[in-house]
Every structure is written in structure tokens, then in C-alpha cells.
Biotite code that builds the C-alpha atoms (Angstrom):
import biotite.structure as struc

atoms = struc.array([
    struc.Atom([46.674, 193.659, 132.349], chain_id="A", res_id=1, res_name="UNK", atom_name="CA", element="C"),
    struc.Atom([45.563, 190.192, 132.653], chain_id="A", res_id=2, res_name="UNK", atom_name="CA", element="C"),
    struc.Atom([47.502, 186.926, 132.937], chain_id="A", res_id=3, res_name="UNK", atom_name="CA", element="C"),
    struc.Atom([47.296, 184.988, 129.845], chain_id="A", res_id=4, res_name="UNK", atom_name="CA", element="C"),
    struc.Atom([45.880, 182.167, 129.979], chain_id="A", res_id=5, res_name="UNK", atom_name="CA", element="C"),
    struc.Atom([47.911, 178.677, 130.160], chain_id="A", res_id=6, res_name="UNK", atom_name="CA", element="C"),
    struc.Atom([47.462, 176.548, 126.622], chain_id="A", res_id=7, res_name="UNK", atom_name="CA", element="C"),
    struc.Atom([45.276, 173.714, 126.993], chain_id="A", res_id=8, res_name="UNK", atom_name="CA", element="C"),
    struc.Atom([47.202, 170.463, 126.585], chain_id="A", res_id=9, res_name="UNK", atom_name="CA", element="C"),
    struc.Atom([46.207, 166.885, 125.979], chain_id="A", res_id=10, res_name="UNK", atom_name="CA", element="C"),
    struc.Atom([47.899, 163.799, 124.894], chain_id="A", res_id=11, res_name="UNK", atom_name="CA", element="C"),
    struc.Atom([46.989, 161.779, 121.901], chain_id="A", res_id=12, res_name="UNK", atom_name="CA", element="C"),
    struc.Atom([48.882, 158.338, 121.044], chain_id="A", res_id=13, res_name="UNK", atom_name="CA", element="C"),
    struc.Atom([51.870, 159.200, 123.657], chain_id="A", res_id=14, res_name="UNK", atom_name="CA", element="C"),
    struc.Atom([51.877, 163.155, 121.641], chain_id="A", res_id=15, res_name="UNK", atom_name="CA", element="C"),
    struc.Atom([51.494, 166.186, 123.390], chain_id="A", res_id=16, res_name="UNK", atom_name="CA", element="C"),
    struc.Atom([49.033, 168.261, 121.155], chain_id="A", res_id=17, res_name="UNK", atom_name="CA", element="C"),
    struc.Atom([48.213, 172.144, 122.404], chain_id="A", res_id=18, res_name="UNK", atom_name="CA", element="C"),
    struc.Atom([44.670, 172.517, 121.995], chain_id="A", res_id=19, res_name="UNK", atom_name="CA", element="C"),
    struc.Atom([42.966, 176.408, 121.291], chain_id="A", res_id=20, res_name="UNK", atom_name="CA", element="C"),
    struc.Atom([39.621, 177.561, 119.793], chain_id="A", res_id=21, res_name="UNK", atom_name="CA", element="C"),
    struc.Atom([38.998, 178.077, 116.513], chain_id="A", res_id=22, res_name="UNK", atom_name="CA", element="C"),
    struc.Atom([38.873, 182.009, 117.005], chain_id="A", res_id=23, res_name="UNK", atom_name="CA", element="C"),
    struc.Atom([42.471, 181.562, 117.904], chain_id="A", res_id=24, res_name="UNK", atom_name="CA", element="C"),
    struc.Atom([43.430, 179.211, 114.962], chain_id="A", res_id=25, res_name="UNK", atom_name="CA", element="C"),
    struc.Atom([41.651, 181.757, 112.577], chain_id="A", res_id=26, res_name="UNK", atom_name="CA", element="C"),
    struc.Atom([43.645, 184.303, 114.382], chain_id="A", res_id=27, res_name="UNK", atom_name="CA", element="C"),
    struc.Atom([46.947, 182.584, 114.217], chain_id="A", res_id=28, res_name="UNK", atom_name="CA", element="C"),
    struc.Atom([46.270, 182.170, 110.266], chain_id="A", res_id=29, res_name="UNK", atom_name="CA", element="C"),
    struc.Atom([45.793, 185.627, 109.512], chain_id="A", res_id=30, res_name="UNK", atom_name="CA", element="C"),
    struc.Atom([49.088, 186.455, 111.753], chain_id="A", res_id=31, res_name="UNK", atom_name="CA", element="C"),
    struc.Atom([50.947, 183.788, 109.624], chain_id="A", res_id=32, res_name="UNK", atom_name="CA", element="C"),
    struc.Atom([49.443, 185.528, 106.144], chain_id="A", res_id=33, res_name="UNK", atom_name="CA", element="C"),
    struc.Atom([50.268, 188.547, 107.432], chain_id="A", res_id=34, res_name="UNK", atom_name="CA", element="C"),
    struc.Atom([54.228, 187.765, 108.412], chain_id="A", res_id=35, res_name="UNK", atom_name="CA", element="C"),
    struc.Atom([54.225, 185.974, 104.747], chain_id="A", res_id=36, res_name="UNK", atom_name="CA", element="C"),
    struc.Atom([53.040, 189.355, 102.774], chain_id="A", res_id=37, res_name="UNK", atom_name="CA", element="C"),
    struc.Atom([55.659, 191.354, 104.798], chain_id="A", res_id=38, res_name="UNK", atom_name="CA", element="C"),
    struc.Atom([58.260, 188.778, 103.583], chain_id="A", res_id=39, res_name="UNK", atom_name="CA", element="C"),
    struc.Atom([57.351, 189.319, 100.252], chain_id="A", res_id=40, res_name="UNK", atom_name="CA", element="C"),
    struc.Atom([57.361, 193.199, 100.945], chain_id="A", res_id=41, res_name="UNK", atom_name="CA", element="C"),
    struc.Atom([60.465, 192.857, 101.585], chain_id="A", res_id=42, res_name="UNK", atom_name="CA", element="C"),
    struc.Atom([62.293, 190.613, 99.084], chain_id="A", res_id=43, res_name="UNK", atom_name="CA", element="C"),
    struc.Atom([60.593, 192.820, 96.542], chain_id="A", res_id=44, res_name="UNK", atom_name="CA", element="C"),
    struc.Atom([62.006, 195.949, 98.316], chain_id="A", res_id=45, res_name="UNK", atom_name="CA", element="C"),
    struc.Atom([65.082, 194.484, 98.476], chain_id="A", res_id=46, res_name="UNK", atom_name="CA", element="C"),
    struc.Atom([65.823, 193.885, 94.515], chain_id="A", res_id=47, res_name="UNK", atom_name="CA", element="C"),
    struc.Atom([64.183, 197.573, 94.010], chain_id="A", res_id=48, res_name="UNK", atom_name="CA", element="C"),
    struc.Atom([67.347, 198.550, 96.146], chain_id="A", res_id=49, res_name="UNK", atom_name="CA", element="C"),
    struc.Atom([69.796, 196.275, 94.671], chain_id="A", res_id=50, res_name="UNK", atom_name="CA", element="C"),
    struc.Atom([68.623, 197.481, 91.061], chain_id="A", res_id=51, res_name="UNK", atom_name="CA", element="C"),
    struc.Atom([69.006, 201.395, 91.874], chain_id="A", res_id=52, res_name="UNK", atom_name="CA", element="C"),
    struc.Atom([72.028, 200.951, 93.189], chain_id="A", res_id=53, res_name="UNK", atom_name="CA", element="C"),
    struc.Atom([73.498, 199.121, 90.409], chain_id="A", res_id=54, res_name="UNK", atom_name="CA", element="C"),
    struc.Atom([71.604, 201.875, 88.105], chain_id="A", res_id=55, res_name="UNK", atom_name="CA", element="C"),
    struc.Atom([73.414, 204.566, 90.587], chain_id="A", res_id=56, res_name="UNK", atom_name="CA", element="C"),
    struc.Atom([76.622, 202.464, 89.791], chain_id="A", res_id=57, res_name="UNK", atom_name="CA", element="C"),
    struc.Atom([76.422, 203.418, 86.274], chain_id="A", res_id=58, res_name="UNK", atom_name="CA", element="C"),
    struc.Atom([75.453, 206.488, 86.517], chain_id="A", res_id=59, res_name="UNK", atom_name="CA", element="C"),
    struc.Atom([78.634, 207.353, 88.528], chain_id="A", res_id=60, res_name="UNK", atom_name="CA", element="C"),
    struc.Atom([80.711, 205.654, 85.538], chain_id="A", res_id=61, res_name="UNK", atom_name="CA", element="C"),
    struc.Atom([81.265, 202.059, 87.557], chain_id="A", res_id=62, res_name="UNK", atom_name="CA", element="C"),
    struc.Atom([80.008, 199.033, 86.024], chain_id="A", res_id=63, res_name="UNK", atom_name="CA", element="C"),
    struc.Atom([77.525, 197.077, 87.778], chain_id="A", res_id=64, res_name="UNK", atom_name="CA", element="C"),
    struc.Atom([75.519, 194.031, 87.077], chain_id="A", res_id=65, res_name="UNK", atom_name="CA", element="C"),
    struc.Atom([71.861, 194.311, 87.662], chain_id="A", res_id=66, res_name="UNK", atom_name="CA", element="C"),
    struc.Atom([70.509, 193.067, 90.997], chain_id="A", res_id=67, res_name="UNK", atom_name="CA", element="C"),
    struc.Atom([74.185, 193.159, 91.895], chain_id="A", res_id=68, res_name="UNK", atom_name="CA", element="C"),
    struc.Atom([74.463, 195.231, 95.729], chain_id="A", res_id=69, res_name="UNK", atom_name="CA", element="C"),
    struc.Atom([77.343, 196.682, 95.828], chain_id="A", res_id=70, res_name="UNK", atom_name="CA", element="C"),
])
């Protein structure tokens, strides 16, 4: 395997900016898109979970209040 290679830097106005290709900002976008669906994934896993259990809760004769965890 390959070093990768070291970002390109330049400085604009006293600012250090990193410079890539587009094919990498694409890239980088579709990673970011990507990370952001899994989020959501998971915050809409997570109240699926928090809602059976409270159903489980009162099933078992406890009280729970929906999209309480226990």
C-alpha cells in the first residue's frame, strides 16, 4: 500500500486553505450524505426501541410513557 499523498496547502489573505480536486470534494460529499443517512438510521431506530420497550412495559403490567427507555 501506497503513501497517501500530503494535502496541498496554500495561503489566501494570511488563511491556510487545503486545496483537493473536485473528484475528492464530490467524494467527500457523498461520505458526508452518507454519515448523515446513518444518523438518521439511527435516531429512527432508536425511538422504534424506546417505543417497544415501553409497549413491552405494559405488556408486563408496568406503566410506561411512550418513547420513555426504561
Amino acid at each position: 500500500m501506497g503513501r497517501r499523498p500530503l494535502p496541498h496547502r496554500i495561503r489566501v489573505d494570511g488563511e491556510v486553505l487545503v486545496v483537493i480536486s473536485e473528484k475528492e470534494y464530490e467524494s467527500l460529499l457523498a461520505t458526508r450524505r452518507q454519515v448523515g443517512a446513518g444518523g438518521a438510521r439511527i435516531r429512527v431506530l432508536q425511538q422504534a426501541l424506546a417505543d417497544a420497550l415501553a409497549r413491552l412495559a405494559l405488556a408486563e403490567g408496568g406503566t410506561a410513557t411512550e418513547g420513555e427507555v426504561p
